[in-house]
C-alpha distance (Angstrom), angle and dihedral (degrees) to the residues before:
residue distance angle dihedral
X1 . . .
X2 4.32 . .
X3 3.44 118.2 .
X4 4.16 127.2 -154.5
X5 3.63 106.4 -76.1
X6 3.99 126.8 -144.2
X7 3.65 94.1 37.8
X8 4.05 109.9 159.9
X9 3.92 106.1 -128.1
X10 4.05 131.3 -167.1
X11 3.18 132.4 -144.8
X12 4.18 127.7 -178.5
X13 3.97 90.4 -150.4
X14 3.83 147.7 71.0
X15 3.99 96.6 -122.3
X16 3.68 114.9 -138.6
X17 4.02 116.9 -125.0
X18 3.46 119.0 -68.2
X19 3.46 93.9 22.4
X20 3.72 114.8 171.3
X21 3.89 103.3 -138.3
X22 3.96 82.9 47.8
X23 4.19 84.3 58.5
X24 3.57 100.1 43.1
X25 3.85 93.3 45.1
X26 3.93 97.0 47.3
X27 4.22 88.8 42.7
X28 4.48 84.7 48.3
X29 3.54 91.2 46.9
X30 3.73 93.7 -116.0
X31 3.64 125.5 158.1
X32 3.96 102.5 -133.1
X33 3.51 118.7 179.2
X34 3.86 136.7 -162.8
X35 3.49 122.5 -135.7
X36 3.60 123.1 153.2
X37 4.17 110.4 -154.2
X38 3.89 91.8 -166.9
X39 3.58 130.3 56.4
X40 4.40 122.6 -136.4
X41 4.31 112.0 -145.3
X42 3.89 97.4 -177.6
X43 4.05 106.4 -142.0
X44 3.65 101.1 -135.6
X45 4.47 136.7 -162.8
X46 3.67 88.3 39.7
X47 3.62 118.1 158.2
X48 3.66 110.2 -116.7
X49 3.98 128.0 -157.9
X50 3.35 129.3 -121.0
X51 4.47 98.3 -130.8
X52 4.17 135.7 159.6
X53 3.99 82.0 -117.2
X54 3.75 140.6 41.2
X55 3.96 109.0 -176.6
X56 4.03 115.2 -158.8
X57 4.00 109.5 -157.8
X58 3.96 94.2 178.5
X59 3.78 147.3 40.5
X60 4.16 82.2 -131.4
X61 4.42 90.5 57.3
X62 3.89 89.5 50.5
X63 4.17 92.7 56.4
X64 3.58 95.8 33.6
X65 3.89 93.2 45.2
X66 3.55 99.5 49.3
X67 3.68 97.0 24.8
X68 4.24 83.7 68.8
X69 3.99 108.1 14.0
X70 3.82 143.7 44.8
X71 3.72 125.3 -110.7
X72 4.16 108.1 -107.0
X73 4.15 93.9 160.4
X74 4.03 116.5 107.5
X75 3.98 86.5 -138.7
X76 3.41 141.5 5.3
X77 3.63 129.9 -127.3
X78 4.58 125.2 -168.0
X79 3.07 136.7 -156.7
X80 3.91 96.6 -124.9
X81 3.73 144.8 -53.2
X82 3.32 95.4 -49.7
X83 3.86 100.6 56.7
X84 3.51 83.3 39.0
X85 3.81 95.6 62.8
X86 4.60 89.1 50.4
X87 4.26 79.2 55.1
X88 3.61 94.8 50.8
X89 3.77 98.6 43.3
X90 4.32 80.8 61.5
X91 3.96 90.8 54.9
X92 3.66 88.6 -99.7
X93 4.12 135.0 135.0
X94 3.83 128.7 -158.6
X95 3.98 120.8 -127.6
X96 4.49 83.1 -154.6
X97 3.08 128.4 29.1
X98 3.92 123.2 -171.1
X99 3.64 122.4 -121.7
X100 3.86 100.5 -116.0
X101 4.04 84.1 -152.3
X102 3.70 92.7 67.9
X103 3.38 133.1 89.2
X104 4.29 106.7 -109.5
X105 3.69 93.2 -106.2
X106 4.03 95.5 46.0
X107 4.09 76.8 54.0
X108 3.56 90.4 53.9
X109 4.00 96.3 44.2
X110 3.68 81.6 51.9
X111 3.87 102.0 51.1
X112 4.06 84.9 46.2
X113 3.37 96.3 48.2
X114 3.90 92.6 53.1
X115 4.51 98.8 39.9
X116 3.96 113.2 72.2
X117 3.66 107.1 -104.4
X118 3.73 97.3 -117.9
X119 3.94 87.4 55.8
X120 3.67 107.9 107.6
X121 3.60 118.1 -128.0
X122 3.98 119.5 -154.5
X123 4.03 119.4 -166.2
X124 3.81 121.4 -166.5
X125 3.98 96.4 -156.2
X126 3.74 137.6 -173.6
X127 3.75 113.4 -108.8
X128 3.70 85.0 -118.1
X129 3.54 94.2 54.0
X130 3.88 120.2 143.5
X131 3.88 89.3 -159.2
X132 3.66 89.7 -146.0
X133 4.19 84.2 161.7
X134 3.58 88.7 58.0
X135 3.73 93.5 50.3
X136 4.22 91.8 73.5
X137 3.82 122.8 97.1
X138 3.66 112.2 -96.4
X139 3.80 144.4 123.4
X140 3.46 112.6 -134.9
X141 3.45 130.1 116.1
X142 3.90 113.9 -94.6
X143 3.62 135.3 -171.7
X144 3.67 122.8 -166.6
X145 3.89 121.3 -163.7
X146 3.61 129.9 -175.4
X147 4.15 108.2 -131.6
X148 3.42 105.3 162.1
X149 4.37 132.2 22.0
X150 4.04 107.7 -133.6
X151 4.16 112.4 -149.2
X152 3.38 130.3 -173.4
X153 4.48 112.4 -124.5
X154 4.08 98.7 -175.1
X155 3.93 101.8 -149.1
X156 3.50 120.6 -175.8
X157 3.95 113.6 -131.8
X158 3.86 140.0 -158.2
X159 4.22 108.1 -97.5
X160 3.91 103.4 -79.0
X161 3.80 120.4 -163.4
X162 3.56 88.8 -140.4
X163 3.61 134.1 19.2
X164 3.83 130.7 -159.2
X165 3.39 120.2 -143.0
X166 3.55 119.9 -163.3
X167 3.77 107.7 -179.8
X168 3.79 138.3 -9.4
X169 3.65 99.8 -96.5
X170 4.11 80.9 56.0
X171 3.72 90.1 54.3
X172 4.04 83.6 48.5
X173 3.54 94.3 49.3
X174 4.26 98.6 45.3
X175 4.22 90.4 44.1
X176 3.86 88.0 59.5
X177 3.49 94.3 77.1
X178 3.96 114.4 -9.9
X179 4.09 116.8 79.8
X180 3.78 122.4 -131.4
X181 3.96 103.6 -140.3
X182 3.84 105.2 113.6
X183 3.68 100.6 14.3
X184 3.59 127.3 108.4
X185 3.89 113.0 -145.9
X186 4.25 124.1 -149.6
X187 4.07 97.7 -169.3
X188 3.91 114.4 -170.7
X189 3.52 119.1 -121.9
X190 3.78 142.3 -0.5
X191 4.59 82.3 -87.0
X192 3.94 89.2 61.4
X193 3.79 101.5 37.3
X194 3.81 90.3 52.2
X195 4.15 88.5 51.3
X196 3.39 97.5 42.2
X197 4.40 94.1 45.7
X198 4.01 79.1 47.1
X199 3.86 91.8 67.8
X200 3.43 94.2 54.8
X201 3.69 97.5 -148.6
X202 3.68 90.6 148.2
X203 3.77 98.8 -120.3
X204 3.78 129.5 157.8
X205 3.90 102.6 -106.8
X206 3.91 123.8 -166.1
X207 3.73 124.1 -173.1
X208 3.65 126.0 -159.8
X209 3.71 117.7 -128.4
X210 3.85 92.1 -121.4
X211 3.86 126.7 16.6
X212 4.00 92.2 -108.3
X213 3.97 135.6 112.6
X214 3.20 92.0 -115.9
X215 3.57 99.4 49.8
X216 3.61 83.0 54.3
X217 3.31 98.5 47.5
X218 3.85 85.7 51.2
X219 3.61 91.4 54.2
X220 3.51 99.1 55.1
X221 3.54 92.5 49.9
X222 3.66 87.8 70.1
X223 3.16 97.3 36.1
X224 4.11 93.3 57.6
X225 4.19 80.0 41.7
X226 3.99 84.7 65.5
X227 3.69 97.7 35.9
């Protein structure tokens, strides 16, 4: 099957090398571009605790974490696929991994549910962070430590025919000065869709089935299919 070539294609994030979107747009002859909307100031000389769990709720907590402190946790737990694949790129596997399907507190019931309740559970966080996780039932000991501060750098970009969204402070960041008429919109996760369908803005939203590259990439292959 061929798909429209030259489409202009956003995306809210530096990709790392070899990333698969970056591959599938060069080889379609798409013009992808990468423009972050948020800016990441790591908060360094933290102390960190020693714990049976350390949960990862972003791409962003895996580089900053590791990128400026050592691994003390027994296991690991993510978020979903998509802060999976920043682990695995490090040589690292997750004991949980989220269900990128689920809302972020049926994620949380689930990790809960599945850790021994005296198991404690440490979270390097985002300043920002809505610690949806957190928000589930559960009685083990939890630690939550700011790593990193998340701000929002509104940039104003050339008309894209799609835009990727990666997270809701992105979606903040893009709406400040970039209109939605004529753009369609792949959001990541259940967290940004709900944000972004909470403006009201009327936009045409996709979500991917999993909060990958290539389940991107496999979205807008059927989107351009339609098109």
């Amino acid at each position: 099957m061929s798909y429209p070539k030259n489409k202009k294609i956003l995306v809210s994030r530096n990709l790392k090398s070899g990333s698969a979107l970056r591959d599938w747009a060069v080889k379609n002859d798409h013009a992808l571009i990468e423009v972050p909307f948020i800016r990441i100031d790591p908060i360094t000389n933290q102390d960190i605790p020693p714990s049976d769990w350390i949960f990862f709720s972003s791409p962003n907590g895996v580089d900053v974490y590791f990128d400026n402190y050592p691994i003390l946790a027994r296991k690991i737990a993510v978020f979903g696929s998509g802060t999976l694949q920043r682990l695995t790129v490090r040589g690292l596997n997750a004991d949980f991994i989220g269900d990128n399907s689920k809302m972020p507190h049926e994620i949380g019931r689930d990790f809960f549910d599945s850790v021994h309740p005296n198991e404690v559970v440490f979270f390097p966080l985002s300043k920002l962070s809505r610690k949806s996780i957190l928000s589930a039932e559960h009685e083990n000991k939890c630690i939550e430590l700011a790593i990193y501060d998340t701000s929002v750098e509104a940039t104003e970009v050339p008309k894209m025919d799609v835009a990727i969204l990666t997270s809701p402070s992105n979606i903040q960041g893009y709406l400040e000065h970039n209109r939605v008429e004529g753009v369609e919109f792949i959001v990541m996760g259940a967290t940004s869709q709900r944000f972004f369908e909470s403006l009201n803005t009327g936009a045409s939203i996709h979500v991917p089935d999993e909060a990958n590259e290539q389940s991107v990439v496999d979205l807008l292959e059927k989107m351009f299919g339609q098109m």
